[in-house]
C-alpha positions, 0 to 999 in steps of 0.5 A: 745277628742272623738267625742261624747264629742265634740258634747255633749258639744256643745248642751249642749251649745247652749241648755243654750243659746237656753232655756235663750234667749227663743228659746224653739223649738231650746233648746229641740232640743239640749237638746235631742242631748246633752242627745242622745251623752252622753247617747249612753255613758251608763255612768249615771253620763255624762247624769245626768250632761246634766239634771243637766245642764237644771235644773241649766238654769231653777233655773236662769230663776226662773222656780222653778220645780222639777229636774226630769230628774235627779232623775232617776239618782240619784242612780248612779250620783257621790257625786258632782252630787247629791250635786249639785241637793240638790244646784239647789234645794236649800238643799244643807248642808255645806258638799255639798259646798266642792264638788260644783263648786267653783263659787257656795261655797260660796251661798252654805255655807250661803254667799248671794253676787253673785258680785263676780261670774265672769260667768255670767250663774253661777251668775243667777243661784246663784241668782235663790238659793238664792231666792229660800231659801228667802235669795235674797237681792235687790242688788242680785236681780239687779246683776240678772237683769243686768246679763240678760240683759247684756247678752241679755237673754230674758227668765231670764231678764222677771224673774227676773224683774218681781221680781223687779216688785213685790218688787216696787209693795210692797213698795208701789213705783207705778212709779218704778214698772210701769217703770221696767214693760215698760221695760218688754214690750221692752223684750217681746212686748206681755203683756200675755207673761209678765204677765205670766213671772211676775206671774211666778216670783210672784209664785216662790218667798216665801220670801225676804230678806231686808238686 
């Protein structure tokens, strides 16, 4: 395996890991390296995969923006690319589920139970779709909770409870809610950066599945 490879493949890792557990400065760092390694490549589709990969880590952190850094590439990304963008940006068709990742078939195809996606990254991501499309569930959303905070990943653990946050909020269950929210306050002692993540939540959510 070539140098390049090696080196992309581990800022692209600690990219993920950087970004999830809120490290900003040390995520762009290692986003800017991965991109540089695979750049220097002159192959568009091993760059779009690193801006795919970004893009993936904000869907699981519920960061619900437009994948820009793909769209440059779109042109000259593969099939799989391009329907794993349409995935992220939760448009993917039937036809996009065949090329996908297999751990992200399933969401694709109109499936809602993201338990049996054995990656804990993968799984978030999932979620973060299947809220993206209004077809979270309350049990996809603890699946997202739990993943977070097991893996002890700040910026999507904030997210996503601040998802359970609202859902207590709405059903008029004040002690939950104020429970889940101390619990916020453990993983970020700072209440703007709280608030900010339950706003955050609040304003990527246009729906809720109750099944």
């Amino acid at each position: 395996m070539p140098d390049w490879s090696i080196n992309a493949v581990g800022h692209v890792e600690r990219f993920t890991e950087a970004h999830l557990k809120g490290d900003a400065r040390v995520a762009a760092r290692e986003f800017e390296l991965a991109r540089a390694e695979t750049a220097r490549t002159g192959q568009p589709v091993l760059v779009a995969r690193v801006e795919l990969n970004r893009c993936a880590a904000q869907v699981a952190s519920l960061d619900f923006g437009p994948c820009a850094g793909f769209e440059p590439l779109r042109a000259d990304a593969g099939a799989a690319e391009v329907a794993y963008a349409r995935y992220l940006a939760g448009e993917a068709s039937a036809q996009d589920a065949a090329v996908l990742p297999a751990q992200h078939r399933a969401i694709a195809a109109g499936g809602a139970d993201v338990a049996g996606i054995a990656d804990p990254f993968a799984r978030l991501v999932a979620a973060g779709v299947l809220l993206r499309q209004a077809r979270a569930t309350p049990d996809a959303v603890a699946q997202a909770v739990d993943t977070a905070s097991r893996q002890g990943w700040r910026r999507p653990l904030l997210a996503w409870l601040g998802v359970q946050a609202r859902l207590a909020e709405e059903r008029g269950d004040a002690m939950e809610a104020a429970r889940i929210r101390r619990r916020m306050d453990l993983v970020q002692p700072l209440k703007d950066a709280r608030d900010q993540a339950g706003s955050a939540a609040a304003s990527a959510m246009p729906g809720f599945s109750k099944r």
